[in-house]
MITORDREN-642748 format. One record per residue: residue number from 1; residue in three letters; x, y, z of N, C-alpha, C in turn. Coordinates in nm, 3 decimals, padded with zeros to 5 digits. Layout:
BEGIN
NUM / ALA / X / Y / Z / X / Y / Z / X / Y / Z
...
% end
This chain:
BEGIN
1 / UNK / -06.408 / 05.488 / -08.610 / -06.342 / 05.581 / -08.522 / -06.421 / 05.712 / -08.518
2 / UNK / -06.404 / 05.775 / -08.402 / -06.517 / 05.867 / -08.371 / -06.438 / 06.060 / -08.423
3 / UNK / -06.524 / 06.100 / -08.477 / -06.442 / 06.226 / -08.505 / -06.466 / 06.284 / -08.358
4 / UNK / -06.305 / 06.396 / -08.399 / -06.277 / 06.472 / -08.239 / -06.353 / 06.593 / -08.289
5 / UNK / -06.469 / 06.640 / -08.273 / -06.590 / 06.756 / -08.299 / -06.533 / 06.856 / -08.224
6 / UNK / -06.468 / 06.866 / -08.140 / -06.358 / 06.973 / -08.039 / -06.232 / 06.990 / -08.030
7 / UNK / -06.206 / 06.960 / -08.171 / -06.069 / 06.962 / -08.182 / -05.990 / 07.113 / -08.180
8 / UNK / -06.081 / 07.215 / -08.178 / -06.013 / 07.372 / -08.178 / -06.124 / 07.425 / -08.109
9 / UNK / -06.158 / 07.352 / -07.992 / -06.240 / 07.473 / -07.874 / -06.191 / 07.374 / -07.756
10 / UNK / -06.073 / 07.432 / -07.675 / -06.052 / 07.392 / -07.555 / -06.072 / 07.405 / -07.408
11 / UNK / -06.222 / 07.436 / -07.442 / -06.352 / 07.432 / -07.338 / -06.379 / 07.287 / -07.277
12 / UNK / -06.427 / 07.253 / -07.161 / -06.417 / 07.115 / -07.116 / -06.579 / 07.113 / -07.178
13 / UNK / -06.618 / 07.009 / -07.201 / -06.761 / 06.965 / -07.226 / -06.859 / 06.957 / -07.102
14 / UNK / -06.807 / 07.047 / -06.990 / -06.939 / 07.112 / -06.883 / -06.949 / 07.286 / -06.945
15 / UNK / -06.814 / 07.325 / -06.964 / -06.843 / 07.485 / -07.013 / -06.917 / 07.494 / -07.172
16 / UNK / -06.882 / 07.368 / -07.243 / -06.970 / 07.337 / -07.340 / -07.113 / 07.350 / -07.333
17 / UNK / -07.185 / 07.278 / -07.247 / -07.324 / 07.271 / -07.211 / -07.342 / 07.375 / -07.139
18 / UNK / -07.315 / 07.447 / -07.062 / -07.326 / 07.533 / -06.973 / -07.362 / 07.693 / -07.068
19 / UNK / -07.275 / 07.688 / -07.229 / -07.278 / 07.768 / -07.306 / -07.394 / 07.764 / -07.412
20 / UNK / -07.487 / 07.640 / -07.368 / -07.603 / 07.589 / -07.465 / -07.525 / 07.527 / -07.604
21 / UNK / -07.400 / 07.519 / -07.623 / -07.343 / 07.454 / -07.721 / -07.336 / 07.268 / -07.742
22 / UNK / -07.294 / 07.222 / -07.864 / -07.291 / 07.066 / -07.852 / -07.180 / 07.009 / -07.741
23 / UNK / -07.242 / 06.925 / -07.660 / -07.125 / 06.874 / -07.602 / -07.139 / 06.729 / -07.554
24 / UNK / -07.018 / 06.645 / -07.503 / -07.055 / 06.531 / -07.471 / -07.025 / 06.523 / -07.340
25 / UNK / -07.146 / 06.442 / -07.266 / -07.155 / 06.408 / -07.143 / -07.053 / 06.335 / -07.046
26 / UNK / -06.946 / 06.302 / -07.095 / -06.821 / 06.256 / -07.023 / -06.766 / 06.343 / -06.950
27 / UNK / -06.807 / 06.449 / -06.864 / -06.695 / 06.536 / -06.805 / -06.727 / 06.507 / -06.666
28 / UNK / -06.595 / 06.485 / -06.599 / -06.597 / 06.418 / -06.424 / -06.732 / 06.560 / -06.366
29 / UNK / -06.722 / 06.663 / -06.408 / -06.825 / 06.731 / -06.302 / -06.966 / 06.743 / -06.355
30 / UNK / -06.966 / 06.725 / -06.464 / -07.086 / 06.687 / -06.514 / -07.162 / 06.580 / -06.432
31 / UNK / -07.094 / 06.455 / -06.426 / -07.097 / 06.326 / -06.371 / -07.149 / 06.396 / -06.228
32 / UNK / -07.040 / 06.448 / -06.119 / -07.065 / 06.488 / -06.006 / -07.185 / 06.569 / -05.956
33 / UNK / -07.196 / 06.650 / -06.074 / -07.327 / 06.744 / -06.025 / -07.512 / 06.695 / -06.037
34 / UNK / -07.488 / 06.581 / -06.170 / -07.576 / 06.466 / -06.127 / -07.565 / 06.403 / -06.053
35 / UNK / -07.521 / 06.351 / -05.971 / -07.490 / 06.270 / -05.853 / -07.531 / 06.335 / -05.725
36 / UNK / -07.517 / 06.458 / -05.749 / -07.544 / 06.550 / -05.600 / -07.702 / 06.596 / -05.642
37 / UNK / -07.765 / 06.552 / -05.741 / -07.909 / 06.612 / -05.808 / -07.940 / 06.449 / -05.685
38 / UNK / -07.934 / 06.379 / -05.755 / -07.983 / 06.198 / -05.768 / -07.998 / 06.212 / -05.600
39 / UNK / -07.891 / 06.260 / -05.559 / -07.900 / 06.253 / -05.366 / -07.975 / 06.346 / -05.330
40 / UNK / -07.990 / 06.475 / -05.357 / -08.040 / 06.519 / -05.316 / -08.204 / 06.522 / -05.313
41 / UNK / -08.190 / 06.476 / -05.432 / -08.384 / 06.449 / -05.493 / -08.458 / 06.304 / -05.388
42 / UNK / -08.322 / 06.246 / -05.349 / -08.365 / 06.119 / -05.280 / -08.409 / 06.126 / -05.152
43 / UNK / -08.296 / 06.221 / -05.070 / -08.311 / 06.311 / -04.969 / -08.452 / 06.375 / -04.903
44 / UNK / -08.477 / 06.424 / -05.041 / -08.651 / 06.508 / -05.017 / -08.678 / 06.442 / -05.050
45 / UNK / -08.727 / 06.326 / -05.111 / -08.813 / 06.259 / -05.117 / -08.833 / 06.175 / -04.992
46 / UNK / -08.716 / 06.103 / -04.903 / -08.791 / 06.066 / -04.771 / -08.787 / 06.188 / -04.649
47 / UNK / -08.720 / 06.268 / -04.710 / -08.793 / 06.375 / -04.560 / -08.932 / 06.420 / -04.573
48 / UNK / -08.981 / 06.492 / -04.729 / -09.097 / 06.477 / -04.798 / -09.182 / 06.361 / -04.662
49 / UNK / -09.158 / 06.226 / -04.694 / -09.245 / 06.165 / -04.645 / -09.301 / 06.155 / -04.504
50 / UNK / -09.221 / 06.187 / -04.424 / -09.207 / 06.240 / -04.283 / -09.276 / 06.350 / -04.243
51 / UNK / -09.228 / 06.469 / -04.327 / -09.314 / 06.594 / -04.286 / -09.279 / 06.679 / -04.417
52 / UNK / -09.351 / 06.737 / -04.491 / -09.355 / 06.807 / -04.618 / -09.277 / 06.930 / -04.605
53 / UNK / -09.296 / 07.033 / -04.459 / -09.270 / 07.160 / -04.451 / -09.089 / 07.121 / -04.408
54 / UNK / -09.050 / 06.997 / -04.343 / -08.882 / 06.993 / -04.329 / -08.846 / 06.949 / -04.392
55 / UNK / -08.906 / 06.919 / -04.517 / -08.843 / 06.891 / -04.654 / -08.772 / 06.990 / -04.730
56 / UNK / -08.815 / 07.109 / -04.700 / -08.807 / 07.227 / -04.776 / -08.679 / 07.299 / -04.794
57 / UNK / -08.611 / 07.292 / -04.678 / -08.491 / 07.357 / -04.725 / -08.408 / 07.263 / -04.820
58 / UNK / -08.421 / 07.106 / -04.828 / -08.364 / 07.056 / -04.948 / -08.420 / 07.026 / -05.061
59 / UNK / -08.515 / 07.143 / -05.054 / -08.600 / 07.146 / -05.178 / -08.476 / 07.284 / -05.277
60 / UNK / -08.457 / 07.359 / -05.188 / -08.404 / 07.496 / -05.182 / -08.302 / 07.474 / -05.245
61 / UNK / -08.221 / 07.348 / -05.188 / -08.076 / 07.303 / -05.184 / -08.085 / 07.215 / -05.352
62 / UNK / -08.197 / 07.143 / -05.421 / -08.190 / 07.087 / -05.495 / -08.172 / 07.199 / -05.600
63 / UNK / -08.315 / 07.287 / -05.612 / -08.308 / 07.384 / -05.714 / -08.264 / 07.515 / -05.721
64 / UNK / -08.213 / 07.589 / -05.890 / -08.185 / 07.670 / -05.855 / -08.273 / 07.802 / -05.786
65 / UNK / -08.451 / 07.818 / -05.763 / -08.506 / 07.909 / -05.706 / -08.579 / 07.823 / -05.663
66 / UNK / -08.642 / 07.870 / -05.554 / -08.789 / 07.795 / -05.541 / -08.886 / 07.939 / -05.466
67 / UNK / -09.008 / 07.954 / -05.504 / -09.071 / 08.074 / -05.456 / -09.151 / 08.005 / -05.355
68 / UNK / -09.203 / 08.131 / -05.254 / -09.314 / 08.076 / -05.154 / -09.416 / 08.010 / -05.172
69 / UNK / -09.432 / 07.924 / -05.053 / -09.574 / 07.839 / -05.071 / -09.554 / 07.735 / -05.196
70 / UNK / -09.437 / 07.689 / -05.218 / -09.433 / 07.618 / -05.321 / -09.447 / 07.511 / -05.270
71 / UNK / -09.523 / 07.388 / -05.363 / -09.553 / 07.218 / -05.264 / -09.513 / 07.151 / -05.414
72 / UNK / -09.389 / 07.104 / -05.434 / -09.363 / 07.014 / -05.492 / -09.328 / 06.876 / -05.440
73 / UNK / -09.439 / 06.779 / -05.552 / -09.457 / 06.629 / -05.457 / -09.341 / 06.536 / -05.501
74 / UNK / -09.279 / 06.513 / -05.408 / -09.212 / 06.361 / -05.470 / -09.283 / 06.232 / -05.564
75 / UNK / -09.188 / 06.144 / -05.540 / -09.062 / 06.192 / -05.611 / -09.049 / 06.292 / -05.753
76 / UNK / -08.925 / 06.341 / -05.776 / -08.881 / 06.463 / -05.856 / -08.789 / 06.386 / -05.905
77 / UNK / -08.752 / 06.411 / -06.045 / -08.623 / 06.351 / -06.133 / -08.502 / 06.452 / -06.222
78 / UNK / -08.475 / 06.507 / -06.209 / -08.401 / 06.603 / -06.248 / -08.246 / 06.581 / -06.267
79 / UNK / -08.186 / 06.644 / -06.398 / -08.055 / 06.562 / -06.433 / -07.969 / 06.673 / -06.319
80 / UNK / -07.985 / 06.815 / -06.306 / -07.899 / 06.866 / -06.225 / -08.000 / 06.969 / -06.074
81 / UNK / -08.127 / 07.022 / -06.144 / -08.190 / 07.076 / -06.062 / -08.167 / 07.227 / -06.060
82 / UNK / -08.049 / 07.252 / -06.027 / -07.990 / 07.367 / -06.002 / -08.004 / 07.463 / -06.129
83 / UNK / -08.065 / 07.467 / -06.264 / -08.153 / 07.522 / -06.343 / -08.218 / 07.538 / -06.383
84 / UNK / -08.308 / 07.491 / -06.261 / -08.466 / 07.493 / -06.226 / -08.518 / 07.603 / -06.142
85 / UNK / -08.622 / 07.702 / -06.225 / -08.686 / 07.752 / -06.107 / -08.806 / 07.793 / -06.120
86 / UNK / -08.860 / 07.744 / -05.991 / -09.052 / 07.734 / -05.977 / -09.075 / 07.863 / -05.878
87 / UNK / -09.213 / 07.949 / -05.944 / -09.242 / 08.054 / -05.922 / -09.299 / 08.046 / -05.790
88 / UNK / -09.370 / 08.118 / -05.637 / -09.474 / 08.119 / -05.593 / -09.559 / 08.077 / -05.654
89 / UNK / -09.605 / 07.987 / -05.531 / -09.757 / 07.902 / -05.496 / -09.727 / 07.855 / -05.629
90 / UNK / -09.667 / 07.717 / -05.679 / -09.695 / 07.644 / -05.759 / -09.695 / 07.509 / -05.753
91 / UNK / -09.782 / 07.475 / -05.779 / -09.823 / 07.317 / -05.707 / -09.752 / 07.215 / -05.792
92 / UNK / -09.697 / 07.107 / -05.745 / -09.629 / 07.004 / -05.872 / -09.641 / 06.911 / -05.843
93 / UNK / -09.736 / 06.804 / -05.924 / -09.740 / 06.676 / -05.836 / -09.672 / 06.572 / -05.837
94 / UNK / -09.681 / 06.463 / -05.842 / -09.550 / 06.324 / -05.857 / -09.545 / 06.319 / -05.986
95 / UNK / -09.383 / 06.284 / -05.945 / -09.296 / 06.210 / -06.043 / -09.305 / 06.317 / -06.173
96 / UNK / -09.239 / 06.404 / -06.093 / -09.185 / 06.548 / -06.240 / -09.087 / 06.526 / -06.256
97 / UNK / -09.035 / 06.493 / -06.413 / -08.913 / 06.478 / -06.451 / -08.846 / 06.616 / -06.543
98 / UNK / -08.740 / 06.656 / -06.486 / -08.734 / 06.778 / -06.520 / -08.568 / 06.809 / -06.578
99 / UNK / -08.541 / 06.737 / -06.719 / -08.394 / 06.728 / -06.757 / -08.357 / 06.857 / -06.778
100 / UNK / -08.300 / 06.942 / -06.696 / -08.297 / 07.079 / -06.718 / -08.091 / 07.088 / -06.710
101 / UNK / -08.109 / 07.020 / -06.847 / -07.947 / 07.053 / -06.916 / -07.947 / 07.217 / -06.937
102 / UNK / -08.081 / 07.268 / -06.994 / -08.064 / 07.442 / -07.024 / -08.193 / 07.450 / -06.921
103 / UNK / -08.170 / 07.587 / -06.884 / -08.317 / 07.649 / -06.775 / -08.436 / 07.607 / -06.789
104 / UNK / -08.477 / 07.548 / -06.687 / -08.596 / 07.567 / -06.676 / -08.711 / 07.673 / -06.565
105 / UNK / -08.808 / 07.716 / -06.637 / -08.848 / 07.823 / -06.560 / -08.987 / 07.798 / -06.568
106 / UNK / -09.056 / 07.811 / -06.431 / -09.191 / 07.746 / -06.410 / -09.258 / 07.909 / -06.318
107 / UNK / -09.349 / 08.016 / -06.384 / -09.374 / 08.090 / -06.342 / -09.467 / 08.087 / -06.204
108 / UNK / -09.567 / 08.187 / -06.155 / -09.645 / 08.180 / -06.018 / -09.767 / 08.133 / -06.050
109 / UNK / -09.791 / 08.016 / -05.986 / -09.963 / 07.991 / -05.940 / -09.967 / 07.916 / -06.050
110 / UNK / -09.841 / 07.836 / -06.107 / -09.890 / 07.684 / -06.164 / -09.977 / 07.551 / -06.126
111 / UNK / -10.028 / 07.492 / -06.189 / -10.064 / 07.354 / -06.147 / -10.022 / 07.279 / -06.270
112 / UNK / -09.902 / 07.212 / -06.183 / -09.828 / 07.109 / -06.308 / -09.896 / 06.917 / -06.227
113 / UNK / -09.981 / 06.880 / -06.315 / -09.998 / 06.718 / -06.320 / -09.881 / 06.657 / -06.297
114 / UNK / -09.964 / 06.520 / -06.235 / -09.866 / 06.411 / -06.212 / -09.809 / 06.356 / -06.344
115 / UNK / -09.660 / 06.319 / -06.338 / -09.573 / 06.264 / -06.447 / -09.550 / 06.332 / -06.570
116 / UNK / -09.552 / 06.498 / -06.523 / -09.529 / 06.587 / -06.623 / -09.376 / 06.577 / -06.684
117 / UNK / -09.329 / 06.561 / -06.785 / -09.200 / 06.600 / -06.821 / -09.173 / 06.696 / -06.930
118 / UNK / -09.033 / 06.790 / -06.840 / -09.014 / 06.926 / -06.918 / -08.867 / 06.863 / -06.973
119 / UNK / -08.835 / 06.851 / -07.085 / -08.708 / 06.768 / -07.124 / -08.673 / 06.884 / -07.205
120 / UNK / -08.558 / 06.965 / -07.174 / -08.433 / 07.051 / -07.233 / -08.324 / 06.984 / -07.351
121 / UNK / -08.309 / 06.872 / -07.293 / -08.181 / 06.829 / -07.407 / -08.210 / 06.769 / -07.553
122 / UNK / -08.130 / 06.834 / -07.623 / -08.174 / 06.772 / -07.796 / -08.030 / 06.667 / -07.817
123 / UNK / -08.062 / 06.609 / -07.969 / -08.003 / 06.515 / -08.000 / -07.953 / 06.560 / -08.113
124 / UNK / -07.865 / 06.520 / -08.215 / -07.855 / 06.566 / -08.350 / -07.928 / 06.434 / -08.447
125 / UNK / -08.002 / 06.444 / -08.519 / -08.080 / 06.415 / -08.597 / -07.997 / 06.322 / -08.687
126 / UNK / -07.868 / 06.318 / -08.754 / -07.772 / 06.251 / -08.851 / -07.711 / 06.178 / -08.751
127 / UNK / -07.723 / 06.037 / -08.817 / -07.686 / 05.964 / -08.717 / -07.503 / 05.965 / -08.669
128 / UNK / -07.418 / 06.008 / -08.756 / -07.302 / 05.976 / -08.670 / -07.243 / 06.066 / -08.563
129 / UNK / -07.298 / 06.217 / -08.570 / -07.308 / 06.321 / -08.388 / -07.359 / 06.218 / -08.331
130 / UNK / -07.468 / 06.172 / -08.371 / -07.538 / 06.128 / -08.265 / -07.517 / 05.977 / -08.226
131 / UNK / -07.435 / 05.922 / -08.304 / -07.325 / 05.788 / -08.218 / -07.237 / 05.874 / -08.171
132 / UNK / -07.180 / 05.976 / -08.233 / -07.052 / 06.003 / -08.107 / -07.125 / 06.066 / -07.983
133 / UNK / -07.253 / 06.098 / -07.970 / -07.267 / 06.076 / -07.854 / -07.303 / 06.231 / -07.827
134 / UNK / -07.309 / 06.311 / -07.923 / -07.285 / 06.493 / -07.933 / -07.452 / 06.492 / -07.901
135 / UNK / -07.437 / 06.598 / -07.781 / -07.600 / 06.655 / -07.751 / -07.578 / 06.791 / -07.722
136 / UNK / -07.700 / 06.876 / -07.703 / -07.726 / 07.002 / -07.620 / -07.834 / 06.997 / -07.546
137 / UNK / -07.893 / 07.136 / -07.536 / -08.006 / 07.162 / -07.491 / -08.058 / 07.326 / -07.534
138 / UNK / -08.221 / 07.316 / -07.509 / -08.269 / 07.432 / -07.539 / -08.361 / 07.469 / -07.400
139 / UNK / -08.380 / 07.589 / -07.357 / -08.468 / 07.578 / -07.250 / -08.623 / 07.581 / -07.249
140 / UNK / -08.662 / 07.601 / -07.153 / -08.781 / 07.602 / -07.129 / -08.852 / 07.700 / -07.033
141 / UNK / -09.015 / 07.730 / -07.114 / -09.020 / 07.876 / -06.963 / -09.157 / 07.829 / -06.971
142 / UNK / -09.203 / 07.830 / -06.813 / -09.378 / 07.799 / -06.813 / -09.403 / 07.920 / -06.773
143 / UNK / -09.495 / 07.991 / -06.830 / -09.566 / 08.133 / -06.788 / -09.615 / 08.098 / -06.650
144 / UNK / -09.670 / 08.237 / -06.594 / -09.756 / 08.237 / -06.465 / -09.903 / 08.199 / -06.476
145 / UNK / -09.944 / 08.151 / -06.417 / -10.046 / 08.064 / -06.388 / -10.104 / 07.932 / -06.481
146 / UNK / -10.027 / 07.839 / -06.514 / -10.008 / 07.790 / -06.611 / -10.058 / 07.639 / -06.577
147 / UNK / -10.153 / 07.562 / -06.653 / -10.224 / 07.406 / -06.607 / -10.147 / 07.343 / -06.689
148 / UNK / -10.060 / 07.253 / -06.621 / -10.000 / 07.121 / -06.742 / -10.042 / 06.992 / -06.703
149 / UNK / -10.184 / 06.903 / -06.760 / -10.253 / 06.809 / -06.723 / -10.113 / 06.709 / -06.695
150 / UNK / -10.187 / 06.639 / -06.639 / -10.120 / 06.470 / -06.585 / -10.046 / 06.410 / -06.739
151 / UNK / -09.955 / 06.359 / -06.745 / -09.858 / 06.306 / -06.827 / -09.860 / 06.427 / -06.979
152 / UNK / -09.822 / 06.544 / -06.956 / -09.785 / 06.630 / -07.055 / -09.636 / 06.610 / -07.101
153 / UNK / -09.618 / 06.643 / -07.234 / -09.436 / 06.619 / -07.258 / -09.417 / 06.772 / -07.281
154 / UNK / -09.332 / 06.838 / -07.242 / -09.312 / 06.956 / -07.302 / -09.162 / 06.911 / -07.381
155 / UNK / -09.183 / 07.000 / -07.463 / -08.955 / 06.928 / -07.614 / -08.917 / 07.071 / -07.561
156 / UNK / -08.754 / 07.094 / -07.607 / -08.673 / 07.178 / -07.607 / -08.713 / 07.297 / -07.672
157 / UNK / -08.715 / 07.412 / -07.588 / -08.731 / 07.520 / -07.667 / -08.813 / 07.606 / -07.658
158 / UNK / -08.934 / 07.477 / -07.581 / -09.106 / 07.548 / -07.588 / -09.116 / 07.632 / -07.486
159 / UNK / -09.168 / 07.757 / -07.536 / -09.275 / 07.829 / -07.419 / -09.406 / 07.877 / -07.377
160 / UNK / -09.478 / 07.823 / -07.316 / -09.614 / 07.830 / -07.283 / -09.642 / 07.942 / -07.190
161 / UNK / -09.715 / 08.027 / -07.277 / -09.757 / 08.145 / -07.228 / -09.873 / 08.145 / -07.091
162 / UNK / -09.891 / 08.288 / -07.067 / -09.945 / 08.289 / -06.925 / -10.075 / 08.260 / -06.932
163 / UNK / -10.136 / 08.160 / -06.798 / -10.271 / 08.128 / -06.783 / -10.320 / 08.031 / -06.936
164 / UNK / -10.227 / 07.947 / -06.969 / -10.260 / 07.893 / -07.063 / -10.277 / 07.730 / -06.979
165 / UNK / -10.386 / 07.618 / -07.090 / -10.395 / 07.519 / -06.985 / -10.369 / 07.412 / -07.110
166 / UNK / -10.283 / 07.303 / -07.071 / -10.204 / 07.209 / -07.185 / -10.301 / 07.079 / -07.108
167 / UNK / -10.392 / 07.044 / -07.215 / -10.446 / 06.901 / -07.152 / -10.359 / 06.816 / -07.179
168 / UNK / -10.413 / 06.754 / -07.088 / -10.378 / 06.581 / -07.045 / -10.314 / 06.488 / -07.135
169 / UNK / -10.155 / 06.436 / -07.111 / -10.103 / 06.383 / -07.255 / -10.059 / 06.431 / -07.346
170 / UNK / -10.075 / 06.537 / -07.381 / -10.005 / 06.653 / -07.437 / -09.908 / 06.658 / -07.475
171 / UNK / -09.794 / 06.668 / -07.613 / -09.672 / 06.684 / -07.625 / -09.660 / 06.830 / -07.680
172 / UNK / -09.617 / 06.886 / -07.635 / -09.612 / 07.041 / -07.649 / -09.463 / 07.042 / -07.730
173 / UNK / -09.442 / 07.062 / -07.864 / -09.342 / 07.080 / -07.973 / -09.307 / 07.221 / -07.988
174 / UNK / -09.406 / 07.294 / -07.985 / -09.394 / 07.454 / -08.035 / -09.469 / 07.525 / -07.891
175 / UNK / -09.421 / 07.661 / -07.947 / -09.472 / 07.741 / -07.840 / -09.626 / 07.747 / -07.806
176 / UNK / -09.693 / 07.742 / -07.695 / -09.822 / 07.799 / -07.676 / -09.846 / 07.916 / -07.613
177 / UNK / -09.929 / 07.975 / -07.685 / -09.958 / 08.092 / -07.642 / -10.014 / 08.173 / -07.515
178 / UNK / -10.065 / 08.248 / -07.488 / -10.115 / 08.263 / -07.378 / -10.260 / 08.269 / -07.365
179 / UNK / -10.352 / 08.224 / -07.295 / -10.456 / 08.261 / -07.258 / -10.563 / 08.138 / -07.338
180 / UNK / -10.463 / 08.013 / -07.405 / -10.546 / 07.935 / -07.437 / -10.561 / 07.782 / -07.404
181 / UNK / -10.630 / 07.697 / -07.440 / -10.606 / 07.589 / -07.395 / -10.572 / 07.477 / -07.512
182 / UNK / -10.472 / 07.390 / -07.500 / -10.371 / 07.329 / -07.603 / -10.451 / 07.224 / -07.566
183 / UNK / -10.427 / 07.122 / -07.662 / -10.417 / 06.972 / -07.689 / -10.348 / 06.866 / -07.768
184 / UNK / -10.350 / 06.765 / -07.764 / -10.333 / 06.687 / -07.865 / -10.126 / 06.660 / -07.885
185 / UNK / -10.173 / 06.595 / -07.949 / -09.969 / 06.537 / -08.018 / -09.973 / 06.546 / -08.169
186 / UNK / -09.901 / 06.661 / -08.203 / -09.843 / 06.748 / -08.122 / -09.963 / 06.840 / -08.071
187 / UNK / -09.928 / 06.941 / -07.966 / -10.023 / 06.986 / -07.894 / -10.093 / 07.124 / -08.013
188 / UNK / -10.212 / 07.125 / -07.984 / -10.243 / 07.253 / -08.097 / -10.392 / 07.342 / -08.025
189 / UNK / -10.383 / 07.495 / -07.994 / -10.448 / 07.522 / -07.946 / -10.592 / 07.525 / -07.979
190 / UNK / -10.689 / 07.502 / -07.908 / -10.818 / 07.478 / -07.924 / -10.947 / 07.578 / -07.857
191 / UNK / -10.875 / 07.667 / -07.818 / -10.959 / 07.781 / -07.771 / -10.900 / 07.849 / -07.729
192 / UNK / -10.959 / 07.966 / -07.703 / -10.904 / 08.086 / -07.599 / -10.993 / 08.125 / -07.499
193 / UNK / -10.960 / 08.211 / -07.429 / -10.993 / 08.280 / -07.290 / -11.015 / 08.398 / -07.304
% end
């Protein structure tokens, strides 16, 4: 039998997550507001294919900012979208998966690689939270002008400083700094600028 972990906070488990606190994913609007991510991401992705520039206002409609001159490529995967936001002129290529349970923030004059993923949500480590099913999230911030090679992982929490460049494959655990260029799993910086 599963312990009730909310037994004296009578917060629904969306104001839970919403507060960066543990919560479980069963709440009807939780459910709904992924659902309106899933359509809408589907949406731009075949208007995307048609014509890139009348894609855009349901680019607008998916996330929460989007800055000028922004060209993000389909498809996009995102659990809600709407705490997402990409700076001016930042380029993003296919298949960005972007679980942004807590913020995500992508500064100006990025170039994010194909099959980059920025994943916000944690797990609890002892296994019985984590059969009942108890998660959060931590966010995420990409500095301005920032290279994240083709299949980079960024974890919960991390922030990669400005004009910094994360090669290729990359699992970025801890913060990177600014002005250098990362590598490796876990990622570890290898020069500067």
């Amino acid at each position: 039998m599963a312990t009730d972990h909310f037994a004296d906070d009578p917060r629904t488990n969306l104001e839970r997550m919403l507060a960066g606190d543990l919560y479980i994913a069963d709440d009807p609007e939780i459910a709904r507001r992924q659902q309106r991510a899933m359509r809408l991401a589907a949406r731009y992705l075949a208007a995307y294919t048609e014509d890139a520039e009348s894609a855009r206002p349901m680019l607008h409609e998916l996330l929460g900012a989007v800055g000028e001159g922004v060209d993000l490529r389909p498809p996009v995967y995102v659990d809600y979208g709407s705490n997402i936001s990409i700076g001016a002129r930042t380029f993003v290529n296919y298949n960005l998966t972007a679980l942004d349970v807590a913020r995500i923030t992508i500064g100006e004059d990025c170039q994010i690689g194909p099959n980059v993923q920025l994943l916000t949500p944690t797990h609890p480590v002892e296994p019985e939270p984590r059969r009942d099913k108890l998660e959060a999230a931590r966010p995420i911030v990409v500095g301005d002008n920032v290279w994240l090679g083709g299949g980079v992982i960024v974890c919960p929490g991390v922030t990669i400083g400005d004009n910094a460049v994360v090669g290729a494959g990359a699992v970025v655990t801890k913060d990177v700094p600014a002005n250098v260029v990362a590598v490796g799993n876990p990622a570890r910086p290898v020069r500067d600028f």
